[in-house]
N, C-alpha and C positions, 0 to 999 in steps of 0.2 A: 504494500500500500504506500510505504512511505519512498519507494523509488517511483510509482506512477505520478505521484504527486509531485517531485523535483523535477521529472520528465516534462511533464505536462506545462510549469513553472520556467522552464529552459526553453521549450520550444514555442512559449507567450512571447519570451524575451526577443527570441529570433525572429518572430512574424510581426511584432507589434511596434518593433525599431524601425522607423521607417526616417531614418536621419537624411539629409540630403535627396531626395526624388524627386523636388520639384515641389509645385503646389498644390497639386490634386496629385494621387496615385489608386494604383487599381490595385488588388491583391493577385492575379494572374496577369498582367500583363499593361505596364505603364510606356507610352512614348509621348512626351510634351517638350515643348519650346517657350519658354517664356523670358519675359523682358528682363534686365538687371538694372543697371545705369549709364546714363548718355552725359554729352558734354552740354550742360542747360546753357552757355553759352552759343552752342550751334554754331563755332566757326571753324570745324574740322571736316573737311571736306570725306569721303569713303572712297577710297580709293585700293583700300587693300581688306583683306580679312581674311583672319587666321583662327584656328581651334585648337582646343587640347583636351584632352579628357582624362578620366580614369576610368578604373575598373574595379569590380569588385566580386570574387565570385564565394557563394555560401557564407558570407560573414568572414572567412576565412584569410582571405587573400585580398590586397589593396595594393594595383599599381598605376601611376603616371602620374601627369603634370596638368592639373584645370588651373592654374593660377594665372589671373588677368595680367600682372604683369610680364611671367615668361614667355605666356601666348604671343605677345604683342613684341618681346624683344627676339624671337626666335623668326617670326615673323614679315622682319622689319619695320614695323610701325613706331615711330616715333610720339606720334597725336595720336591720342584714342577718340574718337568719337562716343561708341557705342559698346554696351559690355552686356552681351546678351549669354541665356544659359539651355541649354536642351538635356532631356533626362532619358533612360530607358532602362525600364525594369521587367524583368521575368521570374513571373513566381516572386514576388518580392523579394528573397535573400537571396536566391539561387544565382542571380548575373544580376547587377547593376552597372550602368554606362553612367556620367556627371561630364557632361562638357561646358567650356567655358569659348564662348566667340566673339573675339576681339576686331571690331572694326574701326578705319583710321587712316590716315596717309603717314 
């Protein structure tokens, strides 16, 4: 009884962590795009645009680079414009995608 109980307790933990997915997710199967932040300025022309993501598979394993700034210098972008984000999930823990798109001249 008291290992169904810890089981049951662990695998709440793993379905219900829904850290990073974006702003709506599905429990079988999440792909969204949404807005981050622009330059309220509006004097950066878009001329280039670059991604990064990570990944994530079973809670297990976590690799790559979404960070707005590496995007942007790996890229060439010196002006950012725009910092937009897209998500994908399957099965919630089992594969997660987190990217990060940096546009800019």
């Amino acid at each position: 009884m008291k290992m169904k109980l810890v089981f049951i307790s662990l695998l709440s933990v793993f379905l219900f962590a829904n850290c990073a997915i974006g702003p709506t997710h599905g429990g079988l199967y999440t792909s969204t795009k949404f807005a981050g932040t622009f330059n309220a300025e509006n004097n950066v022309k878009v001329s280039k645009e670059g991604k990064g993501c990570m990944w994530t598979v079973l809670y297990l394993f976590s690799v790559g680079d979404a960070g707005a700034g590496s995007v942007a210098n790996k890229n060439g972008i010196s002006k950012i414009a725009t910092i937009d984000h897209s998500t994908l999930s399957i099965l919630t823990g089992l594969f997660r995608n987190y990217c990060t798109i940096v546009s800019g001249e």
